[in-house]
N, C-alpha and C positions, 0 to 999 in steps of 0.2 A: 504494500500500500504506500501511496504518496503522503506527503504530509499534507495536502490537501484534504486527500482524502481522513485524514486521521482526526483536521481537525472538525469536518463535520459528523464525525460521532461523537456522541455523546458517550462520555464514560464519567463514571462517578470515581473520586478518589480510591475509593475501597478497591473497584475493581482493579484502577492503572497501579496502585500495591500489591497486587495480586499477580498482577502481568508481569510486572519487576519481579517480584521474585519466583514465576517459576522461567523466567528467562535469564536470571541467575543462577537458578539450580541445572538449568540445560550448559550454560556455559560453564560450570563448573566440573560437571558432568563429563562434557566434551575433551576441557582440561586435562583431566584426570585421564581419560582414553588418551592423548594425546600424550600422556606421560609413559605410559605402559607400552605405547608400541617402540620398535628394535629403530638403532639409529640410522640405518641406510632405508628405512622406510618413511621418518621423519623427516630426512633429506629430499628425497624424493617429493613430499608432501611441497618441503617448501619451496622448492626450484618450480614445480606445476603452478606453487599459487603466486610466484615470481612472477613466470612467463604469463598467468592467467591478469594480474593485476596492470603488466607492461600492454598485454593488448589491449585490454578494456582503457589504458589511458591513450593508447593511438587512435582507437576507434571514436574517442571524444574528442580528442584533435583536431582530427580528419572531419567530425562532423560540425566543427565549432570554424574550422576551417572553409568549409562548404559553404554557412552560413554567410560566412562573414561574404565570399561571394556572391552569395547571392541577393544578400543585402545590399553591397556596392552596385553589384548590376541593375539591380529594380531603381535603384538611386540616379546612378546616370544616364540609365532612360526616363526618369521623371524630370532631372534637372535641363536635359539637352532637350526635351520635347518632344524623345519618339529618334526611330532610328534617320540616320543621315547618310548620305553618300549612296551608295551605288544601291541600296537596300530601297531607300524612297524610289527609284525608278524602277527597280523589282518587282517589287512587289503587285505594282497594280497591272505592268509587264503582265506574269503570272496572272492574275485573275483574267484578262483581257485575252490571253492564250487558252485557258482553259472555255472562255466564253466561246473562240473561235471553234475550237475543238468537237466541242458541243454541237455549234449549231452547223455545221460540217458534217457531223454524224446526222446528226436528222435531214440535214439535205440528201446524203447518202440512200438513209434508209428510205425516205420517202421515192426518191427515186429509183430503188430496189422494189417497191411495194408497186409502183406505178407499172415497172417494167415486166414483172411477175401477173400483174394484171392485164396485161396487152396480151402476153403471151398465152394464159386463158382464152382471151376474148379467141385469138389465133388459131389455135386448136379446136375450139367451137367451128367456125366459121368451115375450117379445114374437114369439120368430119364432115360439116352440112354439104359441102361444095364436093365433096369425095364419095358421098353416099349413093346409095340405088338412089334415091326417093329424090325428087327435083325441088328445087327450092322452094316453087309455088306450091308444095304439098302441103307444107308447113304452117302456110298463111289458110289454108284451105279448115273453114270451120267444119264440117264435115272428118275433115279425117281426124281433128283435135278430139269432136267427139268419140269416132275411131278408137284412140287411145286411151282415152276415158274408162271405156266400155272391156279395152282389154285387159288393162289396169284391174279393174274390179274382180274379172273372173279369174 
């Protein structure tokens, strides 16, 4: 727990005496284990809590370090007004390219959709004009009933 967090609990004196001392009797406890084990395993113990306390202070370095970047960074894009130089002509560059790109593709497809439509119409036209049956068959209300009538049976 954080000390945030600790100090919105409420604890009554009695209890934080209580907490003290079985948090006493753990460290005492641990002590005492700590005195009973062989000394190349105490050794051991401390080199691990060495190397364990040397990383945990790079890694808050590192991340005190970061900050500090990125504090200055957010800073000198606040203070200069926004990025400058080649980045201003970029940028809207980029938006202006992806707008073309866009509407390139939809002229594209639209004219794929149009073309694939012709070619329907094409193949139509081609079976009519290929067929037994003569174009004026088709117009002929007579034979539309015709197919009607075969349709159903």
């Amino acid at each position: 727990m954080t000390t945030q967090h600790l100090q919105t609990l409420s604890v009554t004196p009695t209890e934080q005496q209580a907490a003290d001392a079985l948090a006493h009797a753990v460290v005492r406890h641990l002590n005492h284990g700590a005195e009973q084990l062989p000394h190349d395993i105490s050794q051991r113990l401390k080199a691990a809590r060495s190397l364990a306390l040397e990383k945990r202070r790079q890694s808050l370095v590192a991340a005190q370090n970061w900050q500090a970047q990125a504090n200055g960074a957010s800073a000198s894009l606040t203070l200069t007004g926004g990025p400058s130089g080649l980045w201003r002509w970029l940028r809207p560059m980029g938006a202006t390219a992806a707008f073309l790109l866009l509407m390139a593709t939809w002229v594209a497809m639209d004219q794929w959709k149009a073309d694939d439509y012709a070619q329907e119409v094409a193949d139509v036209d081609t079976q009519i004009l290929t067929g037994e049956l003569p174009p004026s068959a088709y117009t002929d209300p007579g034979f539309a009933q015709f197919l009607r009538n075969n349709q159903s049976q």
